[in-house]
C-alpha positions in Angstrom: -12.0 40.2 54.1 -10.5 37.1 52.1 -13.9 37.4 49.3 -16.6 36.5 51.7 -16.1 33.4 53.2 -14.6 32.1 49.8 -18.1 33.2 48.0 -19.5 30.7 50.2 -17.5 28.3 50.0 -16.3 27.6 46.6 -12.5 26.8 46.6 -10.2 29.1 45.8 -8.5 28.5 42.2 -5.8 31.2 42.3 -4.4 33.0 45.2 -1.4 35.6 46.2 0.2 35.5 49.3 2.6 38.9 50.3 3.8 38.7 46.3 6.1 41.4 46.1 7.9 42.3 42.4 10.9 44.8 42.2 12.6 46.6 39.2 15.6 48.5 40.3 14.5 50.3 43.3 10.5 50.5 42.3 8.2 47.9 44.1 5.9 46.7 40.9 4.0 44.8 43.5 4.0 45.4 47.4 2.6 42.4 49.5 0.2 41.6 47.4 -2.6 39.4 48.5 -6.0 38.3 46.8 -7.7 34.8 46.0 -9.8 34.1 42.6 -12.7 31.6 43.1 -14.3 29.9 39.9 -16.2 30.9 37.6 -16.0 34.4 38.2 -15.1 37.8 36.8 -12.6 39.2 38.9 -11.5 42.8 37.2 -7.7 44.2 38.2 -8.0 47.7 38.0 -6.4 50.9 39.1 -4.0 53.9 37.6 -1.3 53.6 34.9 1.4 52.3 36.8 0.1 51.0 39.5 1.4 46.6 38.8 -1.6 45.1 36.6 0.4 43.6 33.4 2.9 43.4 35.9 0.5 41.1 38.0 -0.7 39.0 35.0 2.8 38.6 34.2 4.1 37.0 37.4 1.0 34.9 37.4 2.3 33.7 33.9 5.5 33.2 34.6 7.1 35.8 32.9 8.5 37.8 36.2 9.6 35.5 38.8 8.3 37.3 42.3 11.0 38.5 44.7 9.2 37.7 47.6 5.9 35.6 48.0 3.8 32.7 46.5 1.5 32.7 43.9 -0.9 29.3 43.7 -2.6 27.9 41.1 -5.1 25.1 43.0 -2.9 25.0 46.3 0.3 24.2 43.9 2.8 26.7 43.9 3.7 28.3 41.0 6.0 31.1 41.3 9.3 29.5 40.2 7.8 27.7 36.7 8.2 28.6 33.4 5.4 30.2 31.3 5.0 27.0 29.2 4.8 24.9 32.8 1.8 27.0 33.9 0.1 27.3 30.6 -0.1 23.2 30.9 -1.5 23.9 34.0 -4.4 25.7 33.1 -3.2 29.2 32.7 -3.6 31.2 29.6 -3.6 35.0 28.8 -3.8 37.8 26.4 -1.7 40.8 26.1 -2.5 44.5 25.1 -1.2 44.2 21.6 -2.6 40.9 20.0 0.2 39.0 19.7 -1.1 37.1 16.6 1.1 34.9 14.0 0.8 37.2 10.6 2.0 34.5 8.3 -0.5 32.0 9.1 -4.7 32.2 8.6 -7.1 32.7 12.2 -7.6 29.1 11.9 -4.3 28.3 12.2 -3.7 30.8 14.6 -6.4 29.0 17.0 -5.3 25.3 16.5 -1.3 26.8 17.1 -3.3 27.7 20.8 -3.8 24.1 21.5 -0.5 23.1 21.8 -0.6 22.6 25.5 -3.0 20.4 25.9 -1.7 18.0 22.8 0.4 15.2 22.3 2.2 16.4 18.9 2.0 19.6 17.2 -0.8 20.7 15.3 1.1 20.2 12.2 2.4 17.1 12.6 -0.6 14.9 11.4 0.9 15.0 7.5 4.1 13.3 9.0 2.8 11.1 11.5 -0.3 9.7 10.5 -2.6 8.2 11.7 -2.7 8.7 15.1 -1.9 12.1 15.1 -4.4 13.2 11.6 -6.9 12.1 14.7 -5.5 14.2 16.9 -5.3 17.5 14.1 -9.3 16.7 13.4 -10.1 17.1 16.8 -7.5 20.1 17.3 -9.6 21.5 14.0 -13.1 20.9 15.0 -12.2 22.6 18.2 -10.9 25.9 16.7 -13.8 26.2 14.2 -15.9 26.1 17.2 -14.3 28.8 18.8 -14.0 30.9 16.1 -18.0 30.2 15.5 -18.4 31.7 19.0 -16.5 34.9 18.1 -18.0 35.7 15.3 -14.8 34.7 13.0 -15.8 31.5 10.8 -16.5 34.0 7.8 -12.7 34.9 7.8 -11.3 31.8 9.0 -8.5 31.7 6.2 -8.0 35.4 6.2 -4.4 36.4 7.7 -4.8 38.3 10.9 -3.5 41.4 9.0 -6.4 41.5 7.2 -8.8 42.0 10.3 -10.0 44.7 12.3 -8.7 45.4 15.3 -11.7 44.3 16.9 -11.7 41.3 15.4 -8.1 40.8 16.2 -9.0 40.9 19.5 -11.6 38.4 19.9 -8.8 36.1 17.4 -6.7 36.2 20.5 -9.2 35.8 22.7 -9.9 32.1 20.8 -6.3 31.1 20.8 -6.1 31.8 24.3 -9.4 29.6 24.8 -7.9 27.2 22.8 -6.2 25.2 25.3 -9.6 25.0 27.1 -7.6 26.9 29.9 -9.3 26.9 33.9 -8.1 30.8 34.2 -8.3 32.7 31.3 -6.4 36.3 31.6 -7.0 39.1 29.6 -5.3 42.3 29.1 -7.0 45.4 28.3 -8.9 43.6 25.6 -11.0 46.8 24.5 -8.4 49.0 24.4 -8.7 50.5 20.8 -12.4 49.4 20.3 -15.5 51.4 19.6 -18.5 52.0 22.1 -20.5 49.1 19.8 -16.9 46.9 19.8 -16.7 46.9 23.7 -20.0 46.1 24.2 -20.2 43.0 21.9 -16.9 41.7 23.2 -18.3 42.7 26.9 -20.9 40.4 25.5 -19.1 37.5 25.3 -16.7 37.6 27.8 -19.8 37.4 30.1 -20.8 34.2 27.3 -18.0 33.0 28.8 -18.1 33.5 32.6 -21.8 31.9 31.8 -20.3 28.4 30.4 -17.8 27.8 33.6 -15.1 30.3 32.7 -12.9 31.7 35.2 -11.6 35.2 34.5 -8.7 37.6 35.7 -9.5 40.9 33.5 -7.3 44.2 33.2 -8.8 46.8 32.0 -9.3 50.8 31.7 -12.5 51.0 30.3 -14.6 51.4 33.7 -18.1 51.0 32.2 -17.2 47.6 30.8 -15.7 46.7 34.1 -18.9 48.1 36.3 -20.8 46.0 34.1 -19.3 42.4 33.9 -17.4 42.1 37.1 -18.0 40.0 39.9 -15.1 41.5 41.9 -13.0 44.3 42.0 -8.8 44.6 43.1 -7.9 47.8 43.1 -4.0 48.6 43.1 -2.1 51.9 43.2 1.8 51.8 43.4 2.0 48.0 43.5 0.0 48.0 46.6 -4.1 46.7 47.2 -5.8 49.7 48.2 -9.1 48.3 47.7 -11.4 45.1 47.4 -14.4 44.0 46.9 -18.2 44.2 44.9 -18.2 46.7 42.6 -21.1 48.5 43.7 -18.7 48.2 47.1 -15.5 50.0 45.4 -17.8 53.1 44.3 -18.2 54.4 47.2 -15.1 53.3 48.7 -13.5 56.8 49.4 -9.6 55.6 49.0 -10.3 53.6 45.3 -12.6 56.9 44.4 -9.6 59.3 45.1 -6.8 56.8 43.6 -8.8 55.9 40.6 -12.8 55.9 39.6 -13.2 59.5 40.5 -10.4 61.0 38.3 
């Protein structure tokens, strides 16, 4: 079933068509098909192995598929660079916070909004004035972020300095940054606590609750029962399984592959 009707209706913001990813003689991805509708929590899930980074990375741009089309609002994207689809509305986060040590988390979340702006961040003190506009607005918008994360009290600490929770939800902000229409994140409670996961469960679903669109990977199958609107199951590159979570439960094939282990 192509996700009910659309969820009735709404128009599809992301879909796969037969993407197939090879390295060597392994298939990463075998035919693989889905559609992501807006504003939704659609969780990627399945063994060790089984294509997930490898799926958020061809939907970034960093793999190029061998076979297939990937679209982004009916436009295919397949062939662009990372930096083409990241204007496009397309940003991620990967399983070890890629993070710039040698500047403060407010920096780190105005660097995010490069996309979307005219100059870079930095620019304003050679450019002014038009661009010292541009810098208060990139400013104002990372302080807001960083007030939804819980991270304005360390706003000119050095990521090294943070936990690794709080690392996460750093990255998180960046990625948010660029005010991006899918937002993909990788595994982002691997490493946290039982307290941790639930407060960043907390506001991922924040999130979903303001417009966001979401593409998550992730191990932790409590957090995933809990938040997600939908459910791709993969095994070996290949879909075995889609659908409501409630749905994949008691769907004997994902229960053998995966959630029964």
């Amino acid at each position: 079933m192509m996700r009910e009707a659309t969820l009735q209706g709404k128009q599809e913001i992301l879909e796969t068509r037969e993407v197939t990813l090879r390295f060597g003689g392994l298939e990463a991805l075998n035919g693989l098909s889905f559609s992501v509708t807006p504003h939704q929590i659609v969780s990627v899930i399945g063994p060790n192995g089984a294509g997930k980074t490898t799926l958020l990375n061809a939907i970034t741009g960093i793999y190029s598929p061998h076979g297939g089309e990937i679209f982004f609002h009916g436009t295919p994207i397949s062939r662009l660079k990372p930096f083409q689809i990241a204007a496009l509305g397309i940003n991620r986060t990967f399983q070890q916070a890629q993070l710039f040590s040698n500047m403060s988390v407010l920096q780190n979340v105005m660097v995010g909004m490069h996309p979307k702006t005219k100059a870079g961040f930095l620019s304003g003190a050679l450019h002014p004035p038009a661009e010292r506009r541009e810098e208060k607005k990139i400013r104002e918008r990372a302080e807001s972020l960083l007030e939804f994360f819980g991270l304005v009290p360390k706003a000119d600490w050095t990521p090294g300095h943070l936990s690794i929770a709080e690392q996460k939800r750093l990255e998180i902000s960046r990625a948010m940054a660029s005010e991006p229409e899918l937002l993909l994140l990788d595994e982002p409670v691997a490493g946290l606590n039982i307290r941790e996961t639930e407060a960043l469960g907390e506001l991922i679903i924040r999130l979903k609750e303001q417009g966001q669109t979401i593409i998550l990977v992730e191990h932790n199958m409590h957090l995933v029962m809990g938040i997600s609107d939908w459910l791709i199951v993969l095994h070996h590159g290949s879909k075995i399984g889609e659908g409501r979570p409630e749905e994949m439960q008691k769907d004997s094939q994902v229960v053998e592959a995966y959630l029964g282990r």
